[in-house]
N, C-alpha and C positions, 0 to 999 in steps of 0.2 A: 213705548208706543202710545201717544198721547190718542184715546178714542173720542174726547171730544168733540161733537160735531160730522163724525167724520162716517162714513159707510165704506163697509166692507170694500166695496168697489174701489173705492177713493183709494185706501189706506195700501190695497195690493198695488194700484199703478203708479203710487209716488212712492214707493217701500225702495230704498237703496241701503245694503248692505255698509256699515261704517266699522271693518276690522283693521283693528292700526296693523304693522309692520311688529311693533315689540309688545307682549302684554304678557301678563302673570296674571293667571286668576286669585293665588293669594294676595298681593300686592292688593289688584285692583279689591275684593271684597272683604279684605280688613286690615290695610294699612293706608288706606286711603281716608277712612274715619275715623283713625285713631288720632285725633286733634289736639288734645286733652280734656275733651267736653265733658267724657263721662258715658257719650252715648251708648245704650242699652244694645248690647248685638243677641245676647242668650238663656234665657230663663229656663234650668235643667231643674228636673222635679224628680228627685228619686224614687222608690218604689215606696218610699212612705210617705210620699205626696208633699217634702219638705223641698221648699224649692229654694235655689241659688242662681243669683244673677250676677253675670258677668258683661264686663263692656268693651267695644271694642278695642281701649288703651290694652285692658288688660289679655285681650287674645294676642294682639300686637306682642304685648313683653313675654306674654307664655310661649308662642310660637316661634320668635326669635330666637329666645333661649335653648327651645327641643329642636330647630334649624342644626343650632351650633352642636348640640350634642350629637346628631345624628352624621353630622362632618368630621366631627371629635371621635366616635367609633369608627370611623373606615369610610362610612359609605359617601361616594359622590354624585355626581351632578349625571344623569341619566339612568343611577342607579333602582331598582325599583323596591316600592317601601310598604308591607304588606298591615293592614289595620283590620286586625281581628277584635272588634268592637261593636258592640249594638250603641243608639243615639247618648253622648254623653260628650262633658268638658273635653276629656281625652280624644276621642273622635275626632275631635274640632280641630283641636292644636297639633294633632300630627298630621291632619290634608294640610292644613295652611302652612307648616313647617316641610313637609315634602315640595306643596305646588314652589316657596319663596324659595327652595333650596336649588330648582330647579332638576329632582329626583320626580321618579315617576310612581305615584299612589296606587295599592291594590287594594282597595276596599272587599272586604270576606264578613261575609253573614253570620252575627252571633250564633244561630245553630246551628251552621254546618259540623258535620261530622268528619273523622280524621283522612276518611277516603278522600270528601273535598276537599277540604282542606292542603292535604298531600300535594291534590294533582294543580292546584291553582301555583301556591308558592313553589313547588318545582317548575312548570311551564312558568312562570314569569322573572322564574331567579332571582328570587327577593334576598337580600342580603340584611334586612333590619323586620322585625314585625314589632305591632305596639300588642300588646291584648290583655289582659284578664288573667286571675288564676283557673279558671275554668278551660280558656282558652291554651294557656302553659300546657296544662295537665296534657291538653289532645297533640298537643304539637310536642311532647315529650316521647311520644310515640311511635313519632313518625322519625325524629331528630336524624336520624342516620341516616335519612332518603333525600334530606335536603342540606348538601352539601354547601350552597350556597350561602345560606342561612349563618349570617355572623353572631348576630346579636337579638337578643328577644329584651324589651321592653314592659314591663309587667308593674299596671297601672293600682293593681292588689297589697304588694308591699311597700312598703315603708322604708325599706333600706336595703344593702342589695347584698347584704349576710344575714336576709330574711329569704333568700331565692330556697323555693323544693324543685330545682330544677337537676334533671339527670346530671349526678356529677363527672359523669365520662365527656358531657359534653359542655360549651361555655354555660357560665350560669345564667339564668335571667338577671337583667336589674330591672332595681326601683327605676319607673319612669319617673316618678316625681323628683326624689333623691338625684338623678341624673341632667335632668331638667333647672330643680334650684340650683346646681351646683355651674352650669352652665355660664358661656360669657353672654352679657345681656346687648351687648355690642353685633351687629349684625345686618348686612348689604345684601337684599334678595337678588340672587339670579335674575341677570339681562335674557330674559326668555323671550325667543319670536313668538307671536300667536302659533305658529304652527309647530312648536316642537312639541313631544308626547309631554303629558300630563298624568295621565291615570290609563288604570287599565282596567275594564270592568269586563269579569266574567259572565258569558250566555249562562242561562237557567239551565242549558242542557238538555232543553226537551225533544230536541231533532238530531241527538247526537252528542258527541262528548262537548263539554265545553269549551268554548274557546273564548280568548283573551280580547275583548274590543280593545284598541290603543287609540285613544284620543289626545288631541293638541290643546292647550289651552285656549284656545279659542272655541272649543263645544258650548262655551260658557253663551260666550256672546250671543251662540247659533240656539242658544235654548231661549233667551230669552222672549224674542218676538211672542213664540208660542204660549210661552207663560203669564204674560202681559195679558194676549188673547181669553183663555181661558180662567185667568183668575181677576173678575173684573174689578174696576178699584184698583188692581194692582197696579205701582205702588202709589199711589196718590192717596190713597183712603184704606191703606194697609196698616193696622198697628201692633200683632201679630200673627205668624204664620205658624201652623203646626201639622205633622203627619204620621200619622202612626207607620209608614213605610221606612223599613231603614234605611240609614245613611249607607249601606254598603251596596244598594241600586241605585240607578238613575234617577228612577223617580225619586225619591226621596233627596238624593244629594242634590241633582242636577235640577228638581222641578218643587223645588222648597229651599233647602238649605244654602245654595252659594247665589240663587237668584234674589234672595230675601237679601241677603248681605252684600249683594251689588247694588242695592238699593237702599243699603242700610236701613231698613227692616229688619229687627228683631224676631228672631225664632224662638218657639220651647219646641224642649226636649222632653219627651214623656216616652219611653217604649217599653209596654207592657208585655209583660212576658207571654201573655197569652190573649190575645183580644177580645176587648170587651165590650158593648155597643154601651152599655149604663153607666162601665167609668168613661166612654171615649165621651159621653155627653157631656158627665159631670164636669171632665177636664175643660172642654171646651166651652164651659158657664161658667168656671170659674177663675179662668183665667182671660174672659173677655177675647177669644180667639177671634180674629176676621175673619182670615182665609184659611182654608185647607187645602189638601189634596189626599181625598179618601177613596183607594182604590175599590174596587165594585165587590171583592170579599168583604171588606169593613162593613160597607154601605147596605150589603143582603145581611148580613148580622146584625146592623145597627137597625134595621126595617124592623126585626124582632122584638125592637123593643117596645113595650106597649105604654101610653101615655106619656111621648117624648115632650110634650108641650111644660109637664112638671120645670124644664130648665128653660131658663131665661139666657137665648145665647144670642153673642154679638154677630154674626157672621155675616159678611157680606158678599162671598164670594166660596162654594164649595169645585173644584175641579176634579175630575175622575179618570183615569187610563187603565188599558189593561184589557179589556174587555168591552165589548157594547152592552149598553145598560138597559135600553130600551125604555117602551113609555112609561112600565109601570115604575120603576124605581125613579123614574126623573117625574112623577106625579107625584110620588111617594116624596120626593126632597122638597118638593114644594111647599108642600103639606109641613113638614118634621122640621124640616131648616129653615124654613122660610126664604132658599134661594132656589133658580133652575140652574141644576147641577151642568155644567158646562164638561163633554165630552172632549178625551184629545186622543192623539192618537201614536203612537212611533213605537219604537224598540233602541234596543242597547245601543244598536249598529249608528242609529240614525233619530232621533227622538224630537216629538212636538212637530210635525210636520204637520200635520192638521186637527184642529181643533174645531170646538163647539163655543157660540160666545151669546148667550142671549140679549147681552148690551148691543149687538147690532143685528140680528136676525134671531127666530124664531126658530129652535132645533125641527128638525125635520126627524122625527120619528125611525129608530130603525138605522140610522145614519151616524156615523161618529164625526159627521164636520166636512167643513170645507179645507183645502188648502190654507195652512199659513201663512200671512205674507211673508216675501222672500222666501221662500220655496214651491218650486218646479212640483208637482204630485200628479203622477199619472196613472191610469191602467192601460197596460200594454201585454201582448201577445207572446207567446214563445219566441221572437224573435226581434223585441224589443222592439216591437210599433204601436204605437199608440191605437185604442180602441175606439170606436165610436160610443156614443152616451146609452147606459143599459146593458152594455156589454160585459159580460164577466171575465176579469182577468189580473193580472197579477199588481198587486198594489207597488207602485215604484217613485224612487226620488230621482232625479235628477244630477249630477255631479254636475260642477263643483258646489260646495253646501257648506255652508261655515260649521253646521252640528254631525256633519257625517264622520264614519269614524275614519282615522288615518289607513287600516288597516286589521285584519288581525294577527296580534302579536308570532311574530315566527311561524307565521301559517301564511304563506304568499298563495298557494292551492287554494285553500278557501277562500281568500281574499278576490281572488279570479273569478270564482264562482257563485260569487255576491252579487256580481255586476252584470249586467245583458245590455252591451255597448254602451250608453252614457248614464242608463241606472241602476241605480242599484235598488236588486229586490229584493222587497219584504218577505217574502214566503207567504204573506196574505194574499187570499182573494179576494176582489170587492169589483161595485160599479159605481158608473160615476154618472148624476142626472143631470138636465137640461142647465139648472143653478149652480154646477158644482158640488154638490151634496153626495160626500163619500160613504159609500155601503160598504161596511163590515162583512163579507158573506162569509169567511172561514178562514183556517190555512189551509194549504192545499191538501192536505194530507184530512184534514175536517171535513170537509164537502162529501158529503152524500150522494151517491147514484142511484136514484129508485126511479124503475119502469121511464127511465129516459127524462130523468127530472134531476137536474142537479141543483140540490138541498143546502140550506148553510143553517148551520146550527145556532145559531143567535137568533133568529127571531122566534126558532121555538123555545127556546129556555127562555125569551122574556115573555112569550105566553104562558109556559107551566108557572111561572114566578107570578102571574096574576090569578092563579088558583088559591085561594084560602088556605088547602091542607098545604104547599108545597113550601120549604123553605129555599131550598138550594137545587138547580136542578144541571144535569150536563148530557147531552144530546151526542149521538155517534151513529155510524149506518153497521148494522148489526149484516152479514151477508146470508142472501136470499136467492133461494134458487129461480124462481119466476123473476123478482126485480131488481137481480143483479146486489142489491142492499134493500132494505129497509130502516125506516127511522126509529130507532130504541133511545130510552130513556131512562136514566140514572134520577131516578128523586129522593132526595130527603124530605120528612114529610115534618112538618109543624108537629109540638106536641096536642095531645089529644086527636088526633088522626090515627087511623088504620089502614094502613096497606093489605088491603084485600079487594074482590075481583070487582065490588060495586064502586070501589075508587079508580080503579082503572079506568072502566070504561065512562065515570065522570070525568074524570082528566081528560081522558082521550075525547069525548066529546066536545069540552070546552077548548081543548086546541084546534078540532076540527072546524066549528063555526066560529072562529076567531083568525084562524090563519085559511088553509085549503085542505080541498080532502087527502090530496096528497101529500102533504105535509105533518100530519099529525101521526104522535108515538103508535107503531103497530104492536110494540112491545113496552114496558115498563117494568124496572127493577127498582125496589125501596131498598134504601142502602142507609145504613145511619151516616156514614161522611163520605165527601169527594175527594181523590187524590189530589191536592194545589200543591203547584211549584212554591217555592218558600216567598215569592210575589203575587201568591194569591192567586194565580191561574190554574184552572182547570186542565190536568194532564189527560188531555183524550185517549192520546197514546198508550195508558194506562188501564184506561176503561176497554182499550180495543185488547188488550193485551189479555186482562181477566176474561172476557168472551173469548178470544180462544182458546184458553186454559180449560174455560168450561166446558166449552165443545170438546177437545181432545178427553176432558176427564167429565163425562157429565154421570157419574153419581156421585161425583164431591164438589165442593164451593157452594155458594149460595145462590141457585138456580132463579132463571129471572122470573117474575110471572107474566105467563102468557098470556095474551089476548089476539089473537088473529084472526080479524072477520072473515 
């Protein structure tokens, strides 16, 4: 999406969808550049900062070869193929070896634990996973629950009378060993754009998780958005990098396979534990363009003091996940030297709206306008569009090239995603006179006090413009005059104290900064916030511990009051 010249306005009324009839997303974003040029598609930097670069030829020959072997074990063409792996060579070559094989991808988060684990590869009946010795070890565990489960892949050893795998059950092999041994000969699956592709697991915050089933065409449907919000991109791209892993959306879907449709070059860097002074250093010293640093990095990376020390290339940072508000998009201004560009979506449905400072000016408080090509509405319990100002359920429109096909062997929930032709987010928001989409909660987030209904984002980006606060997360605590009241979860900066003169200074500066109904009645200092493994705040969480407290209130750690 060429922005050249062009306004916002423009770009939505001559926006026409271009999805062919037959497409592969591996084909298309790395056998399409494998020319024999040499071109750079991946610079992986292990955890000693020794980096290796790989090129399109050679993902081409590697993924061809793990194609054949993953056909060569049993498994076929609809099968689905589970990649227990955080950002790395391996990673790569088994999506692009699933998507050309035309098997279906379950990306799993390096840290899940065996419960998740468990319940993901049994709901999606994976018959192959690649992963780790770390990963073996948890999945040895479970072995007997997943009957499905043929073959384990294990990118650890060396050979595959190196496997410590339970000997009652198959053993792991070397993926490598399995991989060189492979035939290099190989014709990717004739995939339609819409047959499944991958299947990415919900975080599970409103419920057990369930399986999004996406077509290979989600690719196509991301990219608009990604264009939008990562400006430069790709014309003035030369590389991209995300500390989010490859086993979510964001990170595969809103870095890794848009970079390589583009033929842009990624690194790979995933720290075991995030760090705002190496995510700098990384990003100076490897001349980064673009990112996509979700709004936990970005509150950690705030903390760090004198980021101007590093000399970095960047022309484009993008951010999802949460609303960031003005202070941390003043803060990017400042630190990175770009206006961090907001966007918007979920698993189900992702990039539907975004933030682009190359052609308007963010609107404060707001995570963007509509995408071109996509439909973005707020509508009513009964699926009618709202008037401007009105709060109501954030919604996409079907049909949508990025929506997902379904979720996996759950038709019930699949039904219940939809309110006649859209599908809802579970977000609340409203929508202004320009188009300018407001974040106000999920539904389950929003606040009821004294006949005011609250959304928790623009007071957590007022406590974040408090000096003591680092991290903060907002809930409506229940009240007997106002139905709820607005409490507050902070972590505080070091050298602060959480005590009663800090309260009612916080409480103050949110009161003449937002309204008087709005600001914290209550305040608990917490040394951390519950996040989903994508860096969101588990409200759900927070509500959960206040009423453990209530039912036990001489145990846990009681919040401090302030009640004028």
């Amino acid at each position: 999406m060429n922005l050249n010249g062009q306004t916002y306005e423009s770009l939505t009324a001559n926006f026409a969808w271009r999805i062919p009839p037959h497409y592969n997303i591996g084909v298309d974003v790395c056998d399409k550049w494998a020319d024999g040029s040499g071109r750079l598609a991946l610079i992986y930097e292990d955890a000693e900062g020794n980096p290796t670069r790989y090129t399109f030829d050679e993902l081409k020959s590697l993924s061809d070869r793990f194609a054949n072997a993953l056909l060569a074990s049993g498994a076929q063409r609809g099968d689905r193929i589970g990649i227990f792996l955080s950002q790395s060579i391996e990673t790569a070559i088994a999506h692009l070896a699933a998507y050309k094989a035309g098997m279906v991808a379950v990306p799993l988060f390096g840290l899940f634990g065996v419960d998740a684990i468990e319940h993901r590869l049994s709901d999606s009946g994976a018959v192959a996973l690649i992963t780790d010795n770390t990963g073996a070890q948890k999945v040895d565990e479970i072995r007997n629950a997943l009957p499905a489960l043929s073959n384990i892949f294990n990118v650890d050893i060396e050979s595959d009378s190196d496997s410590n795998s339970n000997k009652q059950q198959p053993a792991a092999r070397s993926f490598w060993q399995t991989l060189n041994t492979a035939s290099p000969d190989f014709t990717p699956a004739d995939t339609a754009a819409d047959d499944p592709a991958i299947i990415i697991y919900t975080s599970g915050t409103t419920g057990k998780p369930k399986g999004a089933l996406h077509a290979h065409r989600v690719l196509l449907g991301h990219l608009p958005g990604v264009e939008l919000s990562q400006q430069g991109f790709p014309a003035h791209a030369t590389l991209m990098w995300t500390p989010a892993d490859w086993a979510w959306i964001g990170g595969l879907f809103d870095v890794l396979l848009p970079s390589w449709h583009h033929g842009i070059p990624v690194l790979a860097r995933r720290f075991a534990k995030f760090d705002g002074h190496a995510a700098f250093d990384l990003m100076a010293r490897h001349a980064v363009s673009h990112t996509f640093l979700p709004p936990t990095a970005l509150k950690m990376m705030r903390g760090v003091e004198h980021p101007d020390r590093w000399t970095l290339s960047l022309r484009s940072v993008a951010s999802g996940g949460e609303s960031l508000g003005e202070e941390l998009i003043g803060w990017g201004r400042q630190a990175l030297g770009v206006t961090i560009n907001e966007f918007y979506g979920q698993t189900e449905c992702n990039v539907v709206v975004s933030s682009c400072a190359a052609l308007f000016e963010p609107s404060f408080g707001a995570i963007g306008r509509a995408v071109p090509g996509h439909d973005v509405a707020i509508i009513d319990a009964n699926g009618n569009e709202l008037p401007q100002g009105a709060i109501g359920d954030i919604a996409v429109a079907a049909p949508d090239p990025v929506m997902f096909l379904g979720y996996w062997r759950n038709e019930p929930a699949t039904r219940e995603k939809f309110r006649g032709k859209y599908l809802v987010t579970g977000d609340l928001g409203t929508r202004d006179a320009d188009g300018f989409i407001r974040f106000v909660g999920r539904g389950d987030d929003v606040i009821t006090s004294a006949g005011y209904r609250i959304g928790p984002a623009s007071i957590e980006d007022s406590l974040l413009r408090h000096p003591a606060v680092s991290m903060a997360a907002v809930i409506g605590a229940p009240d007997p005059e106002r139905t709820e009241i607005v409490m507050a979860f902070v972590v505080l900066n070091p050298g602060f104290i959480g005590d009663e003169a800090l309260v009612r200074e916080i409480q103050q500066h949110v009161k003449t900064r937002l309204a008087a109904h709005e600001y914290p009645r209550e305040i608990r200092f917490v040394e951390s916030l519950p996040l989903t493994a994508t860096g969101k705040v588990i409200r759900k969480a927070l509500r959960a511990e206040l009423a453990h407290d209530a039912e036990n209130p001489t145990g846990g750690n009681p919040p401090t009051p302030h009640r004028p």
